[in-house]
DOMAR-218351 format. One record per residue: residue in one letter; x, y, z of N, C-alpha, C, O, CB in turn. Coordinates in steps of 0.05 Angstrom, whole numbers, plus 5000, padded with zeros to 4 digits. Glycine has a CB too. Layout:
BEGIN
AXYZXYZXYZXYZXYZ;...
***
This chain:
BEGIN
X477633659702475333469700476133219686477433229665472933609686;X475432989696475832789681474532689659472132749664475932649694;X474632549636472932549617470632459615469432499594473832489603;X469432279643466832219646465732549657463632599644466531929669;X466132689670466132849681464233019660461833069661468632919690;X466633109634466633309620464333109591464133169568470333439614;X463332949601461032699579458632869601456832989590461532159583;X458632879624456532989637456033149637453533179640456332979653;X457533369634457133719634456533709610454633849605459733959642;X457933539582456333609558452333619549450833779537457633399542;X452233269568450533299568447433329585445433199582450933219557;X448033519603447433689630446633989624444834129633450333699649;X448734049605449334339597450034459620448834659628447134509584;X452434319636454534519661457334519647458534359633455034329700;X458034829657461034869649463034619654463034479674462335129666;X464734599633466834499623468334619607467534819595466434329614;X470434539604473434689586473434539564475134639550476934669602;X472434329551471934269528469334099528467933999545474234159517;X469234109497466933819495468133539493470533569487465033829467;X467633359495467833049500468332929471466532939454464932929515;X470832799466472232769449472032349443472932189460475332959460;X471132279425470532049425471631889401471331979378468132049428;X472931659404473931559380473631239382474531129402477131669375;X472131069357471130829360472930659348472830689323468530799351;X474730479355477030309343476329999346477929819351479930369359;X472929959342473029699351475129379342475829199357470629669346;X475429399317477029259301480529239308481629019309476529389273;X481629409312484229469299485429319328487729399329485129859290;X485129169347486629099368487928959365490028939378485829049386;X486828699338489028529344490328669326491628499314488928219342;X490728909316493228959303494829129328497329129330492629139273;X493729219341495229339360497029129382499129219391493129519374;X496228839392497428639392499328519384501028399397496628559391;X499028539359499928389337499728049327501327869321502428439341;X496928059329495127859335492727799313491127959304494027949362;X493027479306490527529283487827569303487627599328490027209257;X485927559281482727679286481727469314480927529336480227609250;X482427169300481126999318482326909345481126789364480626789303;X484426959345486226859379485927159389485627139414490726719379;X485827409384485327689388482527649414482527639439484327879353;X480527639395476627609410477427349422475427319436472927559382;X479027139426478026959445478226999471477126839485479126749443;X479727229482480027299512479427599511480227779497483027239527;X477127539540476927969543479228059547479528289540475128149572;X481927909561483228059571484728229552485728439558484527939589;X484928099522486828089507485228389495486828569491487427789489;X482528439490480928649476481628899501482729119497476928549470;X480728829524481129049544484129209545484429449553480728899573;X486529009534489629039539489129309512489729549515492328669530;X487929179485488429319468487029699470487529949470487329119446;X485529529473483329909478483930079497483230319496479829899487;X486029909525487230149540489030269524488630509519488530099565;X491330119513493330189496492130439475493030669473494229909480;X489930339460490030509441489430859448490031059436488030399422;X487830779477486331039492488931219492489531419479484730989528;X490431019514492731209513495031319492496731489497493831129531;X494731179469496531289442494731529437496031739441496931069411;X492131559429491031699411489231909430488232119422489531509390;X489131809454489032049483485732179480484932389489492132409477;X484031969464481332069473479232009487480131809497480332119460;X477232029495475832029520474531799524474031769548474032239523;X473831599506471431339511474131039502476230999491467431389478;X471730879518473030569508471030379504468730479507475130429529;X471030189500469830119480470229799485472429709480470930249454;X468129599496467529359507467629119483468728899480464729389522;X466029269472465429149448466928889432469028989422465629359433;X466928669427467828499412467828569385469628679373466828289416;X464828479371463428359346460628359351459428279371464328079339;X460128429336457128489337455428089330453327979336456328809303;X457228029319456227699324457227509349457127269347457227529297;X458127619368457227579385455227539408455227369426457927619385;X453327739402450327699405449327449390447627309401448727959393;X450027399375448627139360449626879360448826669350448427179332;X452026939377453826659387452626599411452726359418457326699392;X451226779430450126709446446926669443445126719459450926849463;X446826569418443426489417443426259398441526149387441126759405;X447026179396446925999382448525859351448525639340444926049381;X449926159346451526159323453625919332454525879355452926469317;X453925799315456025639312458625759296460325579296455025409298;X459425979284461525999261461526279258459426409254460825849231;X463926399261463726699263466026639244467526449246464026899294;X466226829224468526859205469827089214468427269222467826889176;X472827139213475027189228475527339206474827209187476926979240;X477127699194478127769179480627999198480428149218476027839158;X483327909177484528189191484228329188485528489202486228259194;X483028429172483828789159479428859156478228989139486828789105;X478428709180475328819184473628699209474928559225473528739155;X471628719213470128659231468728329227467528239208468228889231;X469528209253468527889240464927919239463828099252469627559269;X463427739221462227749211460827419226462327249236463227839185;X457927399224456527239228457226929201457927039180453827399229;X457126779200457126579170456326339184457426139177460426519150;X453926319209452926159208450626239219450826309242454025999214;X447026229201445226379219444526169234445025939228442826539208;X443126269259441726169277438626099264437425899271441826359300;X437826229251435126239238435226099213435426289198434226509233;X435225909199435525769170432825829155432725959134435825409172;X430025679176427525749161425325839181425425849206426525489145;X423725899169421626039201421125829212420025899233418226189198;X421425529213420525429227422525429258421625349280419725209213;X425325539252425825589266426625699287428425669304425825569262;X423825939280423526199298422026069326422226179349421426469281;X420725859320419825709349422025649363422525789382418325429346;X423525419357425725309360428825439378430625329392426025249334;X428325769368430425869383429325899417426925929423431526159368;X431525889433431525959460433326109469435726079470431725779473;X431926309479433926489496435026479525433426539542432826719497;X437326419532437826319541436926399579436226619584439926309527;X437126249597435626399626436926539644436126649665434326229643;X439526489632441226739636444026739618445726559618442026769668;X444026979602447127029588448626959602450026769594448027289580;X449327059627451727119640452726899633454626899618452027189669;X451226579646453026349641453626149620454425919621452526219656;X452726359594453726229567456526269570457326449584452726359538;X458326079555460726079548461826279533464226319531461025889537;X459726429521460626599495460126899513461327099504458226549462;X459526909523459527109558461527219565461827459566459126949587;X463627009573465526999590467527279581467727469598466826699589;X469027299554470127419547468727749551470027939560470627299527;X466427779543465028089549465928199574466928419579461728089551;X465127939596465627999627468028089627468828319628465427769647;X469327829627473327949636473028169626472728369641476727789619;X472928219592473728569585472328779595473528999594473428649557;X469628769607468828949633469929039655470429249666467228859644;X470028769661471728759694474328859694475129029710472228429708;X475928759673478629039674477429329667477829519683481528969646;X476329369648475929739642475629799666477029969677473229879624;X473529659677472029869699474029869723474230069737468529749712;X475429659728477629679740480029909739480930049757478429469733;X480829899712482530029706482030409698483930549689483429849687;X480030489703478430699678475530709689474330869675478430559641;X474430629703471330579698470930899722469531089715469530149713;X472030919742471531219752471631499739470731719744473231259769;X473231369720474631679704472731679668471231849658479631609698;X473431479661472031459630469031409624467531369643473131229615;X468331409602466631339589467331029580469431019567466331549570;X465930739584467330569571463730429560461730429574470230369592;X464130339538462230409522462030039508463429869497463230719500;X460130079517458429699509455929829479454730039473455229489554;X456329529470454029589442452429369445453629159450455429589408;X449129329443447029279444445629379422445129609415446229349465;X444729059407442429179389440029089388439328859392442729169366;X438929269383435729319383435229049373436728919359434229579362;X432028969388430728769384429328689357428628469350429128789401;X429328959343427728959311430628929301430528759283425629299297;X434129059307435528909295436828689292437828629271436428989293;X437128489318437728309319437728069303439327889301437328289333;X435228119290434827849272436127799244436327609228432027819266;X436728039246438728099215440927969220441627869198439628429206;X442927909242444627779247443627519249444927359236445827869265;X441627419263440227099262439526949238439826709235437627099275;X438727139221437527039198438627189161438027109138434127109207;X440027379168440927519147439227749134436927689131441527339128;X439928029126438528239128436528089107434328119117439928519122;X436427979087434427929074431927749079429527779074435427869059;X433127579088430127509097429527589125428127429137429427199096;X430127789137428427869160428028189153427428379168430027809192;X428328189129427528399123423328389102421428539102430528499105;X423928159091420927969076420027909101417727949097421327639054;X420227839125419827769148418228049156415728079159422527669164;X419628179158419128549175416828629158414728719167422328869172;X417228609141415528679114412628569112410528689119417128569089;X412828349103410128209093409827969111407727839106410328099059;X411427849134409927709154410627489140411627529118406727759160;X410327159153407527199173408727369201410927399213406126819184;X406327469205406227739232407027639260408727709277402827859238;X404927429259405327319283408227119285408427029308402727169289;X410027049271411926929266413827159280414727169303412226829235;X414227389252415627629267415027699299417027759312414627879251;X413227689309413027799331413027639353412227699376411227939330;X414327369342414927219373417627189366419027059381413226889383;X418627299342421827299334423127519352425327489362422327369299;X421027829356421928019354421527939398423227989416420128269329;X419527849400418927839432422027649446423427669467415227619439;X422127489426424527279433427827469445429327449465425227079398;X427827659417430227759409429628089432431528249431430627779368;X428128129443427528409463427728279492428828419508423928579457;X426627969504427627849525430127829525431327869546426727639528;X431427759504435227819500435927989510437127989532436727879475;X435128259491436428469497436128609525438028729535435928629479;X433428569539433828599565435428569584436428709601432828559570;X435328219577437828099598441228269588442328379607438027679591;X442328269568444428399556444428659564446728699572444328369529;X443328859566443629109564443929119601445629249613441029269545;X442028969611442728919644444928799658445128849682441028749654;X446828639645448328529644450728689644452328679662447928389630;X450928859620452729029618452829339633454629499634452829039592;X450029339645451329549661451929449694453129609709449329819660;X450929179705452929109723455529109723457029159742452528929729;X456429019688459229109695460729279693463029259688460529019690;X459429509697460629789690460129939667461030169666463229779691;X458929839647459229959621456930199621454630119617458829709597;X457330449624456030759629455130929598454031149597458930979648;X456130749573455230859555454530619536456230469526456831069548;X451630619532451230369522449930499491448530699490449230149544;X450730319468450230439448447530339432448630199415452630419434;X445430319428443430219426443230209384442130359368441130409448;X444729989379444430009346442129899339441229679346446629839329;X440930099324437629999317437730189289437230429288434530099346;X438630029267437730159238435530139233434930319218438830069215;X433329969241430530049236429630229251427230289248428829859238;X430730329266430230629275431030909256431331139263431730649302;X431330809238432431059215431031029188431330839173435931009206;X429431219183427531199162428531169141427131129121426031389158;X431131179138432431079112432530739107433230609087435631189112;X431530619136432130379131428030209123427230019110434430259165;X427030369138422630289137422230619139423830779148420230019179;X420130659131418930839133417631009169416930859187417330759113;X417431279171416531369187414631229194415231159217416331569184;X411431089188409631039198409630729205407730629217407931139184;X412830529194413330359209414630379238414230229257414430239195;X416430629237417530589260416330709272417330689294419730629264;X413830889274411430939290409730709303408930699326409631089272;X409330539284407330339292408330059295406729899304405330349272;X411429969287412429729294414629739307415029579325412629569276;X416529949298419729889310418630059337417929899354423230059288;X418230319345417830419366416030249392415730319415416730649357;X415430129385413830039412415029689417414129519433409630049406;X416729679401418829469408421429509422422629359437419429339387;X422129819409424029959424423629999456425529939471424330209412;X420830109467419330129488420829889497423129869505416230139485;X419329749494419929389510422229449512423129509534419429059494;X423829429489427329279502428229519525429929479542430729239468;X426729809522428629899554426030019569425530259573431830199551;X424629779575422529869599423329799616421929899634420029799601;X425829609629426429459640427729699661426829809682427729259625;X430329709644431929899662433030199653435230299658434229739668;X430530329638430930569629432030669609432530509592431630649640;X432831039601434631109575436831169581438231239562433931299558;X438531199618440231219633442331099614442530859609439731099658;X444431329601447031229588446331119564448231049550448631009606;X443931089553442830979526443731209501443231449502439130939529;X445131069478445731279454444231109436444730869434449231339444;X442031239421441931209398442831179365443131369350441431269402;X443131009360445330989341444330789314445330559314448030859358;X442930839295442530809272443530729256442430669234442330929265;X447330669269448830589247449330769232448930969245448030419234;X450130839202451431179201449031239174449331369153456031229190;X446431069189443831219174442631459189442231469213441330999170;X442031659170440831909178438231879194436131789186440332069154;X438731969219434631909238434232219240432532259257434331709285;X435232459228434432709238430932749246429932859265435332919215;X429232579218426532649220425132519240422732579240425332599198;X425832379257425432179281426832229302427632009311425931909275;X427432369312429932549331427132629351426932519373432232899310;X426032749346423632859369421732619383420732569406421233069351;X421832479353419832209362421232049385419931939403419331979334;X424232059382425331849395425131969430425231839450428631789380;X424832259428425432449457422932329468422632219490425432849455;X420532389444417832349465416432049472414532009487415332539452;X417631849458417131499461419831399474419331189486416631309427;X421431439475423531329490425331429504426831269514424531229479;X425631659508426431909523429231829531430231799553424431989549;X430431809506432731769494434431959497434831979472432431729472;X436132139507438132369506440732419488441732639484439132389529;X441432189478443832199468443832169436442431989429445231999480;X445032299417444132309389446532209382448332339392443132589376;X447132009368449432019347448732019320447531829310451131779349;X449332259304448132299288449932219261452432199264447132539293;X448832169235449532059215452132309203451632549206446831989196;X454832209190455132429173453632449144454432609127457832449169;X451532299140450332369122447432649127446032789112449532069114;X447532629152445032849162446433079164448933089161443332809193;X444633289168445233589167446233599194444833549214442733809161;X448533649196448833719229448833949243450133979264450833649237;X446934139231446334349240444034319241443234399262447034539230;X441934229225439034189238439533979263438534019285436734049214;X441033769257440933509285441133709314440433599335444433239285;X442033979314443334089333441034149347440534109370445234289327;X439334279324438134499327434934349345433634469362437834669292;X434634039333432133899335433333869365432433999383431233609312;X435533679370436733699401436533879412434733869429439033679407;X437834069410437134319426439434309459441834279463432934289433;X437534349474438834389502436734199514435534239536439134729517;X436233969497434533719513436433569520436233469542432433529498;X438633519504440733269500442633299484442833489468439733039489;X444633039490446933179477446833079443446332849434450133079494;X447433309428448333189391450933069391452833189400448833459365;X451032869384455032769376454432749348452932599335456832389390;X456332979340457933039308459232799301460132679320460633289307;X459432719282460132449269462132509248461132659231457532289257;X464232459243465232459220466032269202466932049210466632569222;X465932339175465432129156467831919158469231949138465232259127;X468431779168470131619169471531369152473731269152469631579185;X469031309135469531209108471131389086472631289069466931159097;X470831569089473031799072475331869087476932019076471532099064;X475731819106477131849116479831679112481731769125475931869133;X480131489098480831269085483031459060485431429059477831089073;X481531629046483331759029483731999039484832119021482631769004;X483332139059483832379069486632399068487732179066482632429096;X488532689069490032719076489732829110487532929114490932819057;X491332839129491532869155490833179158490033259180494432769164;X491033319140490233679135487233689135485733809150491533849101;X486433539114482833469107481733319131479433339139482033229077;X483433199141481633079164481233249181478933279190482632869179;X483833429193483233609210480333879199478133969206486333729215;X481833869184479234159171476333969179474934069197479334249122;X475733799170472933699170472433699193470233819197472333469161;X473933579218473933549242473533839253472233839274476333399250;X474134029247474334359260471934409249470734559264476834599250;X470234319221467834379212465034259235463434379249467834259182;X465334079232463733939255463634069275461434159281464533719263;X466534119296466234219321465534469323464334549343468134199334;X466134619302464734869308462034909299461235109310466235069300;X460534829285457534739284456334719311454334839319457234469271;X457934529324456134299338456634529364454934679373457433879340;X459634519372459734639398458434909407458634939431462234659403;X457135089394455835379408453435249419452335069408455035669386;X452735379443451335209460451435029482449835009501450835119450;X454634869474454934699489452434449478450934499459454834839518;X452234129497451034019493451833839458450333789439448934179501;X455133779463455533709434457633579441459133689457455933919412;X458233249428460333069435460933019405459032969390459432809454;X464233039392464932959372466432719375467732639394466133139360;X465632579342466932259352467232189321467532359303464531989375;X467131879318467031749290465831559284465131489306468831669282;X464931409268463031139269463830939284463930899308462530999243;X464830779259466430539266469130479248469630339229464530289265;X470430649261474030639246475030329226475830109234476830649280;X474430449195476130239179478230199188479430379199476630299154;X479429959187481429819192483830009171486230039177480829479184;X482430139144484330199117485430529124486930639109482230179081;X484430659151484030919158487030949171487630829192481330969177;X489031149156491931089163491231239191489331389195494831219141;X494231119218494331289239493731529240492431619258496131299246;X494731699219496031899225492832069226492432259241498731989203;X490531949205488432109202487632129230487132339242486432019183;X487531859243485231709270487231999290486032129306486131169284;X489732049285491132219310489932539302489132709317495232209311;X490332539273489232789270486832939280486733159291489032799249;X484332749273482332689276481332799309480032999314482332419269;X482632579328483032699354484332989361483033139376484532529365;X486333049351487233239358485733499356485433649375489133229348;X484933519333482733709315480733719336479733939339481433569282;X479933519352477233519368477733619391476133779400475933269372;X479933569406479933709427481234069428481134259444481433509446;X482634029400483934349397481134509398480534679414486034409362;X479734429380476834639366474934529380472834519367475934619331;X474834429404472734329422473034499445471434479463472934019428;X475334679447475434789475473235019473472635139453478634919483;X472035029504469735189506470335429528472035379545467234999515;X469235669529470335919542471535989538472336189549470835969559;
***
């Protein structure tokens, strides 16, 4: 079976010979190049070159489209993305300064033909080229309640989310959900079959249950009324959503869990069930001081949790740059050894 194959039978619940083995390297390409941060992201071709490479060193199942998460915000307007080698470039110019410029922004009437576009495409158009029959290759999209945190900085769109003005927020939030429509549509013309939906205000660690009942959930609605929960992962960022796990089945009919290593991953299993698939997460920030023995053990803890049943994908957040090889190989290895099923 090929590893899109064996992503389907996981979460299908049809026989397969293992579970679906996932590893997230968004950062590390231009080291795999040998390339700084900023000539690295200026061409897809150069991100697409890296993430085949790495697929095939470290031999696990997904890839990964992904630039920078401020890239979304270059296309609404960022001027200045700050470049680091050894991390993920970072926004350092908002789009949003004061509310008065929540009028002022425009979304654009179509992404595709922003300039800041171009690169997503090319690195589409090769995966799916190269991989797109056989893999999982995996685009990131964020939620319309998160977006503005990149526009404007978590703090004030957090006094924003909070205490209003309301109607300000909610032509911020209508603005930034017409985005994400076009974006999330975009990317699955070009092949991208696992789309990761980052929405930390979807995690009660970030607002409370009876906000994301009554504000983040029915904004979530909007951004995929469009074109469904087809290939949609939920993803929180590596905040715990266990207590919102049902909510998310019956308002957005969501299937895919990536669950925190801060949550129990034996209740996450248990709330999933044989609705959808759980992906085991491992702590990957510790993983930093692990030895390659501890990584594996943790990695065999997880999979055997998660896998009875079937309906269980192991993976990692978002791989520190400071996380030696040898863990990121261990890591893998551990997953597909203690992932085999029958």
């Amino acid at each position: 079976m090929t590893p899109l194959e064996i992503l389907a039978a996981a979460l299908n619940g049809t026989p397969a010979p293992r579970i679906p083995v996932f590893c997230n390297l968004p950062d590390h390409g231009a080291r795999e190049l040998g390339m700084c941060a900023k000539e690295y992201f200026s061409k897809g071709e150069y991100v697409a070159d890296a993430q085949l490479r790495m697929r095939q060193r470290y031999g696990y199942d997904n890839i990964w489209s992904l630039h920078y998460a401020g890239k979304e915000a270059e296309l609404l307007g960022c001027r200045e993305i700050l470049f680091a080698d050894d991390g993920a470039p970072n926004v350092s110019d908002f789009v949003i300064k004061s509310l008065d410029d929540i009028a002022r922004l425009e979304i654009p009437a179509d992404i595709t033909q922003h300039p800041a576009w171009q690169p997503i495409a090319d690195c589409l158009k090769i995966l799916h080229s190269e991989i797109g029959a056989t893999h999982p290759i995996c685009a990131y999209v964020t939620a319309s309640t998160t977006l503005p945190s990149i526009l404007m900085g978590m703090e004030k769109w957090m006094e924003l989310f909070l205490l209003g003005p309301f109607d300000l927020r909610d032509e911020l939030l209508q603005k930034c959900s017409n985005f994400f429509q076009q974006e999330i549509a975009a990317m699955r013309a070009l092949g991208a079959n696992v789309l990761i939906y980052s929405t930390p205000f979807g995690s009660p660690y970030f607002v409370s249950r009876k906000q994301i009942e009554q504000i983040v959930m029915p904004w979530m609605r909007r951004d995929l009324l469009p074109g469904g929960s087809e290939g949609v992962v939920y993803y929180c960022g590596m905040a715990p959503f266990n207590d919102v796990i049902d909510l998310v089945f019956d308002e957005l009919h969501i299937k895919t869990h990536y669950i925190s290593p801060l949550a129990d991953i034996t209740e996450a299993k248990r709330l999933v069930g044989t609705r959808g698939l759980t992906c085991g997460v491992i702590d990957d920030i510790k993983m930093i001081h692990w030895s390659p023995e501890q990584t594996r053990a943790e990695a065999k803890r997880i999979v055997e949790i998660g896998k009875t049943g079937g309906h269980f994908l192991f993976g990692n957040g978002v791989m520190p740059m400071a996380v030696p090889a040898a863990n990121i190989q261990a890591m893998v290895d551990a997953g597909f050894e203690y992932g085999r099923l029958g």
